[in-house]
C-alpha positions in Angstrom: 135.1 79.9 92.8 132.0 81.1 90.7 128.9 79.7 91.8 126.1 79.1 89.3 122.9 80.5 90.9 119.3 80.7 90.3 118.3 83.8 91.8 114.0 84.1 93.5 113.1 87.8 94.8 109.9 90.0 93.7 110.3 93.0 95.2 112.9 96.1 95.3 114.0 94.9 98.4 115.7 92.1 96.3 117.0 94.5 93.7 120.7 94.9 95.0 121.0 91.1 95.6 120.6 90.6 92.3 122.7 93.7 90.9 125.6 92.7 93.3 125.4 88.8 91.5 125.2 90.2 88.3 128.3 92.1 88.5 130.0 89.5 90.2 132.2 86.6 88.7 129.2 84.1 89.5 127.2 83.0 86.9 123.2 84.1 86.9 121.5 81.2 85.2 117.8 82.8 85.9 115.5 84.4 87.8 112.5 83.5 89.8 109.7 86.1 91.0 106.0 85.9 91.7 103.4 86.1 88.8 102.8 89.7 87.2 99.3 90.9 89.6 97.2 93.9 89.2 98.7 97.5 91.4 97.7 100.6 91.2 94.8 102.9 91.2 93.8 101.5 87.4 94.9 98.3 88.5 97.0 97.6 85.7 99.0 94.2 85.1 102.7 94.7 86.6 105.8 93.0 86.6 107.5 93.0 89.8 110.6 94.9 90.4 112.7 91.5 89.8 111.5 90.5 86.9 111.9 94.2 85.3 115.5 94.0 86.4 115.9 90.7 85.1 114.9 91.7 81.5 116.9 94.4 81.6 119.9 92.1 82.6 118.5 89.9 79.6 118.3 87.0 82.5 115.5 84.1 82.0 112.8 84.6 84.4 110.9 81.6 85.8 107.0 82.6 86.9 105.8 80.0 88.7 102.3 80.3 90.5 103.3 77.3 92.9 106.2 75.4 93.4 104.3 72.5 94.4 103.8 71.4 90.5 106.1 68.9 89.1 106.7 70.6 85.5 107.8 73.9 87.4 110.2 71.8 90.1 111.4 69.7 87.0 112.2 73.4 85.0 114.3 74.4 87.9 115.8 71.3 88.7 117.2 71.7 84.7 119.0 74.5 85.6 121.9 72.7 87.5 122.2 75.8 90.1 124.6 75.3 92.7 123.1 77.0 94.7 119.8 78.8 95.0 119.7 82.5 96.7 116.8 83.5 97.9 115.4 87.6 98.8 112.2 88.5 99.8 110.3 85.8 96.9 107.6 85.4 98.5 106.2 81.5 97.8 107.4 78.7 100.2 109.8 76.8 98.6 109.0 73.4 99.3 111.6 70.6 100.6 112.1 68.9 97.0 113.3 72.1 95.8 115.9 73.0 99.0 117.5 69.7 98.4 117.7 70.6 94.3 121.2 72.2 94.8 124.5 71.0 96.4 125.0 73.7 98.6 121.3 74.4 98.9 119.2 77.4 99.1 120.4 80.6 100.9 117.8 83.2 102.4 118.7 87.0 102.5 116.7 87.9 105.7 115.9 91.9 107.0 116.8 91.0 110.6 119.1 89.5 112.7 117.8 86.2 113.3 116.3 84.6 115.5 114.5 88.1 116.1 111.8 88.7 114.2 111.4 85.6 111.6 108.2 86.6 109.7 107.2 88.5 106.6 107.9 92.7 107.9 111.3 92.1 110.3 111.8 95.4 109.4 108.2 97.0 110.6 108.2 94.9 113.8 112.2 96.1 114.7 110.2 99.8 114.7 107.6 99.4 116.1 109.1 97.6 119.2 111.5 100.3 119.6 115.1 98.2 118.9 117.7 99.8 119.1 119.9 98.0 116.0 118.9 95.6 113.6 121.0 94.0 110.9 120.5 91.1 107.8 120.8 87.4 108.3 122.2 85.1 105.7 120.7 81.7 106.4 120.6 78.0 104.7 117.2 77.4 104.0 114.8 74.6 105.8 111.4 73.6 105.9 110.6 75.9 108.8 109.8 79.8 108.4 112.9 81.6 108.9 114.4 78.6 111.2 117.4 77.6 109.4 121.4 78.0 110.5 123.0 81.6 109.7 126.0 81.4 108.0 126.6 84.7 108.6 124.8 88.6 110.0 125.9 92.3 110.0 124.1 95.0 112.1 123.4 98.3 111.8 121.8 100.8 114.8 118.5 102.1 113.8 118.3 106.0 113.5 115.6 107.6 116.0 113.5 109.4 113.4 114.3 106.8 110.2 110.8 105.3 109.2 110.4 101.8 107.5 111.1 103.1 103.9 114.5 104.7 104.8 116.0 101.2 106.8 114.0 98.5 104.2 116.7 100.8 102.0 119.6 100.6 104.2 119.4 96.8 104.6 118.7 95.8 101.2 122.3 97.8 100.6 123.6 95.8 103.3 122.2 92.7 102.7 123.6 92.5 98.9 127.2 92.9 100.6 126.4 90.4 103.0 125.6 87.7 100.5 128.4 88.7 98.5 130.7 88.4 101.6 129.3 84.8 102.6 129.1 83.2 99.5 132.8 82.3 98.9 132.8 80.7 102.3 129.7 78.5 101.9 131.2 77.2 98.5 134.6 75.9 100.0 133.1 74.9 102.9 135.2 77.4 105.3 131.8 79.6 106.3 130.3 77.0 108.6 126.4 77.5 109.5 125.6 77.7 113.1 121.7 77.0 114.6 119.2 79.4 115.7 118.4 79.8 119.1 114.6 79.2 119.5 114.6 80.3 123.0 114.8 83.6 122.1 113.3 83.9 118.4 110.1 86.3 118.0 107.7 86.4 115.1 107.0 89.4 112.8 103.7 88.7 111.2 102.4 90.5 107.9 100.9 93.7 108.5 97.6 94.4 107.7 96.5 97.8 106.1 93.8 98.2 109.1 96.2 98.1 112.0 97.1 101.5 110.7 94.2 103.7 111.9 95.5 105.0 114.7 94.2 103.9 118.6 95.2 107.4 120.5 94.7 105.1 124.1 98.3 103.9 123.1 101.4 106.2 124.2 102.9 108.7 122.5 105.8 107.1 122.0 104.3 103.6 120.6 102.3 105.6 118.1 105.8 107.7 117.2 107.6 103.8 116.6 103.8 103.0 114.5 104.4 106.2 112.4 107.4 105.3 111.5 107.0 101.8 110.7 104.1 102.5 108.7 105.9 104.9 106.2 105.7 104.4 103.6 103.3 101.7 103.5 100.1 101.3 104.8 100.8 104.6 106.5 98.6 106.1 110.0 95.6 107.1 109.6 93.0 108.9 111.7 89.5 111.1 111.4 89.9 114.7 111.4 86.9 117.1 110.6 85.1 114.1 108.7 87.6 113.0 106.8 90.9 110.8 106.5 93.9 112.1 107.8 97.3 110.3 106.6 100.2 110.8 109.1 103.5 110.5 107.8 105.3 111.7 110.5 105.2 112.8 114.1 107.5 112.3 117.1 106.6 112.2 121.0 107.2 115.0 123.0 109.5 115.0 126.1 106.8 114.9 129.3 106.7 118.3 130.5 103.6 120.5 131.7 102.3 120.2 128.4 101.9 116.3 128.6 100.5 116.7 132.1 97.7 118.5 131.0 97.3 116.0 128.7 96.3 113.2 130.9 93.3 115.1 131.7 91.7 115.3 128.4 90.1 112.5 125.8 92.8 110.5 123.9 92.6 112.2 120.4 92.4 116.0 121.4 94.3 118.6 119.9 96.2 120.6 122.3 97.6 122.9 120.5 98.5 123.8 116.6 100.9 125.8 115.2 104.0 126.6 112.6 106.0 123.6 114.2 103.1 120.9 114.3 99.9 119.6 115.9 100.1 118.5 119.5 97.4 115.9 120.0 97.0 114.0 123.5 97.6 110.3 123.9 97.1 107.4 126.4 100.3 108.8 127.5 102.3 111.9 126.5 101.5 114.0 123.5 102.8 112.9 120.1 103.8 115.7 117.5 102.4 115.6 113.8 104.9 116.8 111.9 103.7 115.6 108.4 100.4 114.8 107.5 98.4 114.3 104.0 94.6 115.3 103.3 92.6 113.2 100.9 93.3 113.6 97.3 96.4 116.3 98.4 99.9 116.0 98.7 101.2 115.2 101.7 102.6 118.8 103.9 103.9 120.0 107.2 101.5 119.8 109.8 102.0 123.3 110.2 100.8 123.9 107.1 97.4 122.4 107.7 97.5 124.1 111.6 97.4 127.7 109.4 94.4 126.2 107.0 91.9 124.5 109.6 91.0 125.7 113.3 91.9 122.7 114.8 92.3 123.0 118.5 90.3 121.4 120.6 89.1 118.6 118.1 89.2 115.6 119.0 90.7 112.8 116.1 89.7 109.4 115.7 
């Protein structure tokens, strides 16, 4: 049975949600996304990725800067949706507007809940090392992220795939999800079941300053921070009086190398060379593998090892 939804995402993580409704048989009556906001170096006025998609689909696009204002509530609740689906929006909806349609609003989540609830499931799943990690599709409540799952599909995360590579892979597999659960919320066959609390964890928003590095930390927690912090805010460091961006790296197996590492400052390069820049940790040695200089691109760390003399420094 088509469904008529009004659809609320902003950014691209939304994108193929909305492209998989589109080309669906259920009817798209609008879309909802966060105001247009100054980005960019020249901090020019942008639309967000869902509302440039939605003009392109010639879909309305609602703006609200709260959904706490009657007129705005009232313009949605005009728009008879049968049900609202919800990715990555970003504005709490508030509980007059998850009672506006019959089969209520449904939540495409980036983890498999209730692990990581929060605004970056899919940084926190890195940087805590697990091993799989999936997309929830949830019916909406007051609480954050607290609501029944209709349905979830998991998906083993890759040992070297960084936060940009998996936010890709879930938005894919989230689309298909929805898609998937949809017909079974609308005939009522695709039951809800409760969260367990007991075992929920929170993934608060990352701030850009937890990425300058803390070389105290093991090698491998700082391999899991690289990799949730690419591409965005990305780890950071000092290096010969300037910032150095690290876009990649990996912890080396403990060996003699890693034993001599325990001896020296947390920070020190131990070595530089065509296949990366050893530096010793709390724990271990961690790899740079790709790193980026201000104002240049971003290249191998070998690359930089053949331009600077770089053992012994200390970073940080």
């Amino acid at each position: 049975m088509p469904l008529r939804i009004l659809f609320a995402g902003t950014p691209e993580f939304a994108l193929p949600a909305l492209d998989a409704l589109a080309a669906s048989e259920h009817i798209l009556l609008g879309v909802l996304t966060q105001p247009d906001r100054a980005a960019g170096r020249g901090l020019q006025t942008q639309a967000s990725p869902v509302k440039q998609r939605a003009l392109a689909l010639s879909l309305p696009v609602l703006q609200p800067v709260s959904l706490r204002d009657e007129g705005e509530r009232a313009a949605l609740a005009s728009k008879s949706a049968d049900v609202f689906v919800v990715a990555a929006y970003g504005l709490i909806l508030p509980a007059e507007v998850l009672a506006m349609p019959r089969f209520g609003c449904v939540n495409v989540h980036a983890s498999l809940l209730p692990r990581w609830r929060g605004a970056s499931p899919i940084q926190h799943a890195l940087l805590a090392g697990d091993g799989k990690t999936g997309v929830s599709i949830m019916r909406m409540e007051a609480g954050l992220d607290t609501g029944p799952v209709y349905l979830r599909r998991t998906t083993p995360i890759g040992p070297h795939e960084n936060a940009g590579s998996l936010h890709d892979r879930l938005a894919v597999l989230g689309a298909q999800a929805l898609l998937d659960a949809l017909p079974g919320i609308a005939d009522g066959t695709l039951s809800a079941e409760p969260q367990d609390a007991a075992h929920a964890t929170y993934a608060k928003r990352i701030d850009k300053r937890e990425a300058v590095v803390d070389w105290t930390q093991s090698a491998i927690a700082l391999a899991r921070r690289v990799r949730a912090f690419n591409p965005w805010p990305v780890c950071e460091t000092r290096c010969a009086g300037e910032t150095l961006r690290i876009w990649d790296a990996m912890a080396m197996p403990a060996d003699g190398a890693s034993d001599v590492s325990t001896r020296l400052v947390p920070g020190t390069i131990v070595a530089a060379g065509a296949t990366g820049i050893d530096v010793a940790t709390g724990e271990g040695v961690l790899r740079l593998l790709r790193v980026q200089r201000p104002g240049r691109r971003a290249v191998t760390a070998g690359d930089l090892a053949n331009s600077l003399a770089l053992a012994g420094v200390v970073l940080g």
